[in-house]
DRENDO-1510 file (C-alpha; in Angstrom, 1 decimal, always signed):
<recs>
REC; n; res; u; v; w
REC; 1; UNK; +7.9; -0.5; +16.0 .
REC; 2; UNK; +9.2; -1.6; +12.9 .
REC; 3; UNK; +7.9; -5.9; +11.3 .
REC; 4; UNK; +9.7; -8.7; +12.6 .
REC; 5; UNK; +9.3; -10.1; +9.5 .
REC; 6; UNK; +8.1; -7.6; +6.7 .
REC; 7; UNK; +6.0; -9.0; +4.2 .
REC; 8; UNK; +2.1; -8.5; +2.6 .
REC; 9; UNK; +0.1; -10.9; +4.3 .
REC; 10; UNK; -2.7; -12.8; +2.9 .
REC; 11; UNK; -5.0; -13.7; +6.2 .
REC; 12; UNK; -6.5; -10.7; +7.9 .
REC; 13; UNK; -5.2; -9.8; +11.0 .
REC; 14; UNK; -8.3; -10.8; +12.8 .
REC; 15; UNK; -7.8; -14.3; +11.3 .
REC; 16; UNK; -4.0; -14.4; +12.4 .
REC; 17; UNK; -5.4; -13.4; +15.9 .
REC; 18; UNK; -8.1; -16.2; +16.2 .
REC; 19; UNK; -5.7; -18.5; +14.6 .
REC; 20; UNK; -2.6; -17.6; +17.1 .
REC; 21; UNK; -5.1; -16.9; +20.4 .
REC; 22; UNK; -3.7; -13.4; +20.8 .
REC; 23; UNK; -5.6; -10.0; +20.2 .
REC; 24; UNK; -6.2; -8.7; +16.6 .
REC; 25; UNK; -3.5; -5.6; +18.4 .
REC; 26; UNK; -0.7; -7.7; +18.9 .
REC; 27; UNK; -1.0; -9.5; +15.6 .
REC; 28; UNK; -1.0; -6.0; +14.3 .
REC; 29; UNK; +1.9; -4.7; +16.6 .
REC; 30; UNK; +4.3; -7.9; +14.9 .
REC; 31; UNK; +3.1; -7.7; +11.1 .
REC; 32; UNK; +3.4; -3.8; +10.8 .
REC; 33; UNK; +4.8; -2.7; +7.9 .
REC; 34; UNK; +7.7; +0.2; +8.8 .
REC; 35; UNK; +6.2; +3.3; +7.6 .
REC; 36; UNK; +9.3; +4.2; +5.4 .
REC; 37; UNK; +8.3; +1.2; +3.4 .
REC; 38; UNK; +5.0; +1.4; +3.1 .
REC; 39; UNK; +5.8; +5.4; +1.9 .
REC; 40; UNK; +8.4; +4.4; -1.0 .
REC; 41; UNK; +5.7; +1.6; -2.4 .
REC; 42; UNK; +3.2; +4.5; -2.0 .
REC; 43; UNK; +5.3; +6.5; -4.0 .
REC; 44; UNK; +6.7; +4.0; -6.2 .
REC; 45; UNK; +3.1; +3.5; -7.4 .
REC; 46; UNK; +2.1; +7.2; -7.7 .
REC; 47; UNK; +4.9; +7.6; -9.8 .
REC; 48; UNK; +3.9; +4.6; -12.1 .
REC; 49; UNK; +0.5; +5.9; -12.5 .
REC; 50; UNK; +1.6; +9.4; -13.4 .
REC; 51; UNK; +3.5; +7.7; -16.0 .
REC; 52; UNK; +0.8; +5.4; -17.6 .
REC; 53; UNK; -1.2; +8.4; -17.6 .
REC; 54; UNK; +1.5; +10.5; -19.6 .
REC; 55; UNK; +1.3; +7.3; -22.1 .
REC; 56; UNK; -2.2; +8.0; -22.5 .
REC; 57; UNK; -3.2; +4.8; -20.4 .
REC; 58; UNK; -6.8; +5.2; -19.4 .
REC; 59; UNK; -7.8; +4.6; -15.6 .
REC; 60; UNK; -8.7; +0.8; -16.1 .
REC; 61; UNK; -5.6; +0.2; -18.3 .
REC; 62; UNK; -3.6; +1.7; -14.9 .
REC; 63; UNK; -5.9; +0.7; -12.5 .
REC; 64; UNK; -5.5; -3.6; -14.5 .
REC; 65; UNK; -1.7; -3.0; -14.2 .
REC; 66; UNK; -1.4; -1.7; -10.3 .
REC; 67; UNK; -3.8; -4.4; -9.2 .
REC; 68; UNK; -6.1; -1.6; -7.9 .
REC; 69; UNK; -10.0; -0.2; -8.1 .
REC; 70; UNK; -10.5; +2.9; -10.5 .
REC; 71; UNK; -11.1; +4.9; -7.8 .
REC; 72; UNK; -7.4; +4.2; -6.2 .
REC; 73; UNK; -6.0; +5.5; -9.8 .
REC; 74; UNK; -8.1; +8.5; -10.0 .
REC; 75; UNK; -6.6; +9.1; -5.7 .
REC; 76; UNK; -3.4; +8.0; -7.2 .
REC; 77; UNK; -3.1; +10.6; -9.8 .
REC; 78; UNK; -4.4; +13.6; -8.1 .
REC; 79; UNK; -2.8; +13.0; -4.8 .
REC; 80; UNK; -0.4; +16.0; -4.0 .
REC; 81; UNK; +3.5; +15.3; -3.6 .
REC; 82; UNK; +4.6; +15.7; -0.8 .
REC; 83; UNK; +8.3; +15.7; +0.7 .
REC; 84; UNK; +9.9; +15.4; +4.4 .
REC; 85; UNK; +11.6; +18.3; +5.8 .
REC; 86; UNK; +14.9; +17.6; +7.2 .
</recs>
């Protein structure tokens, strides 16, 4: 089941759910991000780490940039490609 209207959100979904009266499931069920999205930005940011890392960017210097922990880069950069079979 694919957003109604795709977007990051900023309130939890268990916030949304209190806020709205409805279970944290269906807040979930109309926020979802499509998963082909979510995969490109996954690899979108992959890619950008690889490359930072090729610069001789150190994991804070990529981790400052992507907006994520140090741990994420290290994940980031030692995560396996992988590609869809047809």
């Amino acid at each position: 089941m694919a957003a109604e209207h795709p977007k990051r959100r900023t309130k939890t979904a268990k916030e949304m759910a209190e806020q709205l009266g409805i279970s944290v499931r269906s807040v979930r069920n109309i926020i979802a991000e499509p998963r082909e999205n979510f995969e490109a930005r996954a690899a979108e940011k992959r890619t950008r780490a690889r490359e930072l890392r090729a610069d001789g960017a150190s994991y804070r210097e990529i981790a400052d940039e992507l907006g994520i922990s140090i741990g994420s880069v290290s994940s980031l950069l030692h995560a396996k490609q992988t590609t869809k079979a047809s």
